[in-house]
C-alpha positions as CSV (number, residue, x, y, z in Angstrom):
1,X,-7.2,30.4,-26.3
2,X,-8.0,27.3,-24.5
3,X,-6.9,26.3,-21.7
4,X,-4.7,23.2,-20.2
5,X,-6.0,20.7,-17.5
6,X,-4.3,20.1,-14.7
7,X,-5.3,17.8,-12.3
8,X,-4.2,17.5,-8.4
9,X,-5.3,14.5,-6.1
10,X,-5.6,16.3,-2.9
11,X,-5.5,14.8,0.7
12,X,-4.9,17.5,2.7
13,X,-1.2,15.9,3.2
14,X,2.0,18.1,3.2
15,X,2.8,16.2,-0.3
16,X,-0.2,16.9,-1.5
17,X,0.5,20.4,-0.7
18,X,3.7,20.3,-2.4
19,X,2.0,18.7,-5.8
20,X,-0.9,21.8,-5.5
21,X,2.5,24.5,-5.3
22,X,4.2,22.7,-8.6
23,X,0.8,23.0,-10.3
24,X,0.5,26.4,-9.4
25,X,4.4,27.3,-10.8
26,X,4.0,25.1,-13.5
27,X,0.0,26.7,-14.2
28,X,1.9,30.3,-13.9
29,X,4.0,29.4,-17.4
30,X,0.7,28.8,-19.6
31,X,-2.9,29.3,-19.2
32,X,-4.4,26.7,-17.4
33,X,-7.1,25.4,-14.6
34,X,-5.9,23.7,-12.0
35,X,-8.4,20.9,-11.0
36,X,-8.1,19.7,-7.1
37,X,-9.4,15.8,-6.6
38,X,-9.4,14.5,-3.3
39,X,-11.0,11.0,-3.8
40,X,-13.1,9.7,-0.6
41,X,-13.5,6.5,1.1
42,X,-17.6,7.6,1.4
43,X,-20.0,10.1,1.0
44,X,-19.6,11.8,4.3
45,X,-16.3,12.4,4.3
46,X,-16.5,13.6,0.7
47,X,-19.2,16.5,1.9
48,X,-16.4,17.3,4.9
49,X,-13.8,17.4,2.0
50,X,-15.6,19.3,-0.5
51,X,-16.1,21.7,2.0
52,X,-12.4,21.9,2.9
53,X,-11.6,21.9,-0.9
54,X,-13.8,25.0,-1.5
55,X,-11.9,26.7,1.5
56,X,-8.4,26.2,0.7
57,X,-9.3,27.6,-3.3
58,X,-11.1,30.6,-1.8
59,X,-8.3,31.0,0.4
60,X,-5.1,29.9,-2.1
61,X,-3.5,33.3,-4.5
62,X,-2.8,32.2,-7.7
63,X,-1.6,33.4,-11.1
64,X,-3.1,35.7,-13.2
65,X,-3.6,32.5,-16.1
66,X,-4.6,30.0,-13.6
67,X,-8.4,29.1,-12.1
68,X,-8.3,26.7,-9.3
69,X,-10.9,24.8,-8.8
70,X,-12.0,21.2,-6.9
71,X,-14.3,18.5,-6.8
72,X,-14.8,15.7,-4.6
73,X,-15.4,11.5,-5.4
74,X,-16.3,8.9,-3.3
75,X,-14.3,5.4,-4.8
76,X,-10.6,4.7,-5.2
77,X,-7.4,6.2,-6.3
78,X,-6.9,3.4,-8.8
79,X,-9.7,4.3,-10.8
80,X,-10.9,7.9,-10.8
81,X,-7.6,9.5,-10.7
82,X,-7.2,7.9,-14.4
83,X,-11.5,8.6,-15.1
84,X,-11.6,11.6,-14.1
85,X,-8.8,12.8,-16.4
86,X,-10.3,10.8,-19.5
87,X,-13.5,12.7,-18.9
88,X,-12.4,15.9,-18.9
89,X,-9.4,15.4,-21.2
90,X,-6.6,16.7,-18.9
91,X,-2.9,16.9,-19.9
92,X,-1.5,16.7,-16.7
93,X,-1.9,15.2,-13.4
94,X,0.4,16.7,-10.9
95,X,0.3,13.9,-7.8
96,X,2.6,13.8,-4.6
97,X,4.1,10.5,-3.4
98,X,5.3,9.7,0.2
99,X,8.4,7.6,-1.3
100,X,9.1,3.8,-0.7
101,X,6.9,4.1,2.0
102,X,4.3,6.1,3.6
103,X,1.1,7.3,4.5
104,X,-2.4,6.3,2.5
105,X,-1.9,4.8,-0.8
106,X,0.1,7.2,-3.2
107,X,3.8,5.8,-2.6
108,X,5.8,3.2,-3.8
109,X,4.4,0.5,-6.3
110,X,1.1,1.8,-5.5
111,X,1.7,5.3,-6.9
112,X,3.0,3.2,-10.1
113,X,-0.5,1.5,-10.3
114,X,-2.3,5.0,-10.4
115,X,-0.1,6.0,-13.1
116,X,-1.1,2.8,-15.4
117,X,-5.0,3.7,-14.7
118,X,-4.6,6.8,-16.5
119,X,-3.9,7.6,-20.2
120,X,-2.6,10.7,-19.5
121,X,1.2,11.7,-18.4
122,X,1.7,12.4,-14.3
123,X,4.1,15.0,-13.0
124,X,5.0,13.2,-9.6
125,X,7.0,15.1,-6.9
126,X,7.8,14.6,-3.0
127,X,7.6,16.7,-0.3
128,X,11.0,17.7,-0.8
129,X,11.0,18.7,-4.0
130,X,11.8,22.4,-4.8
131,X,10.0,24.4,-6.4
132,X,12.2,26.3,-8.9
133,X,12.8,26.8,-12.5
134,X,13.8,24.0,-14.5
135,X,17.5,24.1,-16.2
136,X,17.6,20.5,-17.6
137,X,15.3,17.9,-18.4
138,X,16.5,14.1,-18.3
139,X,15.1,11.8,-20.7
140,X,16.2,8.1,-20.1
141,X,15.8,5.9,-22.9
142,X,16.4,2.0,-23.9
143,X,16.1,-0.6,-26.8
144,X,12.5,-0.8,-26.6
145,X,10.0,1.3,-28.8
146,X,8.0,1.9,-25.5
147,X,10.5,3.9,-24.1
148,X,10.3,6.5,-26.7
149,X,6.5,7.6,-26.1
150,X,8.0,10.5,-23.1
151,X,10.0,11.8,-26.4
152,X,7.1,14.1,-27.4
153,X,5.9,14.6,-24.1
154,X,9.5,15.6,-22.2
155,X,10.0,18.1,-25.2
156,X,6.7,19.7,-24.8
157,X,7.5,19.9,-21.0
158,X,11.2,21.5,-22.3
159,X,8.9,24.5,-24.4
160,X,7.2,25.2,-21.6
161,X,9.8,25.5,-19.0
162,X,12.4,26.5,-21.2
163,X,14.5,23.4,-20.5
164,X,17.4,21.6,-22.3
165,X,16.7,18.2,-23.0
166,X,19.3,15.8,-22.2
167,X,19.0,12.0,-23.9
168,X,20.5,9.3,-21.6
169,X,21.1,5.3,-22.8
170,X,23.5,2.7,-22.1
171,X,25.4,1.6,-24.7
172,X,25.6,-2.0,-25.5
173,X,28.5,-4.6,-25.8
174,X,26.6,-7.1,-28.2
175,X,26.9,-4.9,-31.6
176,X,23.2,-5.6,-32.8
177,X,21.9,-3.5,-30.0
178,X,24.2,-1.4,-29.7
179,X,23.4,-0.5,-33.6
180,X,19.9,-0.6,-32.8
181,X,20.1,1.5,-30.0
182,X,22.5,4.5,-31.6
183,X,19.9,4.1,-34.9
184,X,17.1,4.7,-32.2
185,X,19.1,7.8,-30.6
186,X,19.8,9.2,-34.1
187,X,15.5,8.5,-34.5
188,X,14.8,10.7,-31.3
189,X,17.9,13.6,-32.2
190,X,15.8,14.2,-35.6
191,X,12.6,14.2,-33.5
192,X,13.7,17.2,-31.2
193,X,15.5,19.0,-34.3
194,X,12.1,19.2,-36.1
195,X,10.6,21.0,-32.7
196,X,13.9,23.0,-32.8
197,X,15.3,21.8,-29.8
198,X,18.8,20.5,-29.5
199,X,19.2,17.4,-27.1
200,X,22.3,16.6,-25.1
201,X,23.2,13.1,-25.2
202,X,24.8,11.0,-22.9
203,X,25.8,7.6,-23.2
204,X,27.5,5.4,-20.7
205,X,28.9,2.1,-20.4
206,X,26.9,-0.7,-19.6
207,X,27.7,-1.8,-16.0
208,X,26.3,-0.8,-12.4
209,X,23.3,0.3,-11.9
210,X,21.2,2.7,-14.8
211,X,18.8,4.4,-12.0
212,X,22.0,5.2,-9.9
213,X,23.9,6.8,-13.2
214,X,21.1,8.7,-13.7
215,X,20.8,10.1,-10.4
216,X,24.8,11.0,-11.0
217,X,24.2,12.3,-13.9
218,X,20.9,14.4,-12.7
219,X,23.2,15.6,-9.6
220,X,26.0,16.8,-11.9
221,X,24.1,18.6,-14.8
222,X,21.8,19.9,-12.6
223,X,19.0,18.0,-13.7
224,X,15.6,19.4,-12.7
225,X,13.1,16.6,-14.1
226,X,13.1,13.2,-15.1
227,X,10.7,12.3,-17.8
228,X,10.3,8.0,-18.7
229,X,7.5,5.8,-20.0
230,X,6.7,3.2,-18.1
231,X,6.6,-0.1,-19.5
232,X,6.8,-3.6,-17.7
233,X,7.9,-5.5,-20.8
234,X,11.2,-3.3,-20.9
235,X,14.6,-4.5,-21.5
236,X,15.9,-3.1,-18.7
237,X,16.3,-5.6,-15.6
238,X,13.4,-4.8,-13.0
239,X,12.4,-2.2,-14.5
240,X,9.7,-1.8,-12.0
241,X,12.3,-1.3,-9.3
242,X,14.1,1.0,-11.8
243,X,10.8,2.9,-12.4
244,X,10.5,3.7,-8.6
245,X,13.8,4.2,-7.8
246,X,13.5,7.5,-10.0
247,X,10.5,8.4,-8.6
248,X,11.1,8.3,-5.0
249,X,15.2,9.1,-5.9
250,X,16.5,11.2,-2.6
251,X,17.4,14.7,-4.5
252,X,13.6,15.2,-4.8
253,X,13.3,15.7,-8.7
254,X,10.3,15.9,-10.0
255,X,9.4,12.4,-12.1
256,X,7.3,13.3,-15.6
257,X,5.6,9.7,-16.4
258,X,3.6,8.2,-19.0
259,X,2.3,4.7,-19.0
260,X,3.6,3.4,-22.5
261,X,1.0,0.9,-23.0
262,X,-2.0,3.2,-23.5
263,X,0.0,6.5,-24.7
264,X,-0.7,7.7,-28.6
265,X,-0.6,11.5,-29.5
266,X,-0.6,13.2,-26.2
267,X,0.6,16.9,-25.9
268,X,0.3,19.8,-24.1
């Protein structure tokens, strides 16, 4: 039985920390190596991370299923977070943001750009997320086909964690869309069915603000992930801003992304 790929940028942070303990939790739930990146600014503090890197596996406990293991390159986040996981065809990259603001590079709009270098989805989480089991997933969608592309990827999350998907939208008042969007809700219902999974839906009027009903939403069903595709040319209204919102949103909950643009048949 093979296993999956789970890749960790690692920076000796506390968040980087936390993003090594979801891997481990989520590792402990299939069989899987857990592949710990720290990416350098040159080659002598890559030897002095490699040889912290080889340290903290020796010394870290794992799961039974899970190997742990590292490896060191001198560039830049943008670019070999995303090649390293093409190269050794990971599922997963597990990846710790500061928030809006923060230390190094992984926070904000910055975190976002590692996430379009890559082809593969990114499990994003913040130093205060907790690390527990996972009741509910929360799977905003919209009008566009992009948004769809997590579909697949939030339900295979759902098997493994034993979740219960929950489909959000806002409706729409111009009847088109709103036609559209309840045919493309009735497209992703017969999606889960077929994987035997039964998806709450939720749909709620179109005024305030999406990321903020969410968040209610997430707060009152207790929702343990939030699973989107990122896609610029989206129908929602600064969807950028939306996009971060979620994933630096002040409960903590994990933020399961794929960037739409280069997705296709991904699974785990």
């Amino acid at each position: 039985m093979s296993k999956n790929l789970y890749i960790v940028p690692y920076d000796f942070t506390p968040v980087s920390e936390k993003a090594l303990e979801y891997a481990l939790f989520l590792g402990s739930k299939v069989r899987a190596e857990i592949k710990l990146l720290n990416v350098a600014p040159d080659k002598a503090k890559g030897m002095q991370a490699k040889s912290k890197l080889q340290a903290l596996v020796e010394s870290t406990q794992t799961p039974p299923a899970v190997e742990l293991t590292s490896t060191v390159r001198v560039g830049s986040i943008f670019t070999d977070i995303g090649s390293l996981a093409k190269k050794e065809h990971a599922q997963l990259i597990i990846m710790g943001t500061h928030g809006k603001r923060g230390l190094q590079s992984l926070f904000g709009s910055h975190a976002m750009k590692v996430v379009t270098s890559a082809e593969c989805p990114f499990l994003i989480v913040q130093k205060n997320t907790e690390v527990k089991e996972v009741k509910n997933i929360l799977v905003p969608i919209d009008l566009t086909k992009e948004s769809l592309q997590i579909v697949n990827i939030a339900g295979d999350m759902s098997k493994i964690l034993k979740s219960q998907v929950h489909v959000l939208a806002e409706d729409q008042s111009d009847q088109i869309l709103h036609t559209r969007l309840h045919n493309r809700i009735s497209i992703v219902k017969d999606q889960y069915e077929e994987r035997d999974i039964t998806p709450t839906v939720e749909i709620t009027k179109k005024r305030g603000s999406y990321d903020r009903k969410i968040m209610s939403y997430a707060k009152s069903n207790d929702g343990g992930m939030i699973a989107i595709a990122y896609h610029s040319e989206s129908l929602l209204p600064q969807f950028d801003t939306f996009a971060q919102n979620l994933m630096c949103n002040k409960q903590g909950i994990p933020f399961l992304v794929v960037n739409s643009k280069l997705a296709s048949s991904l699974y785990f």
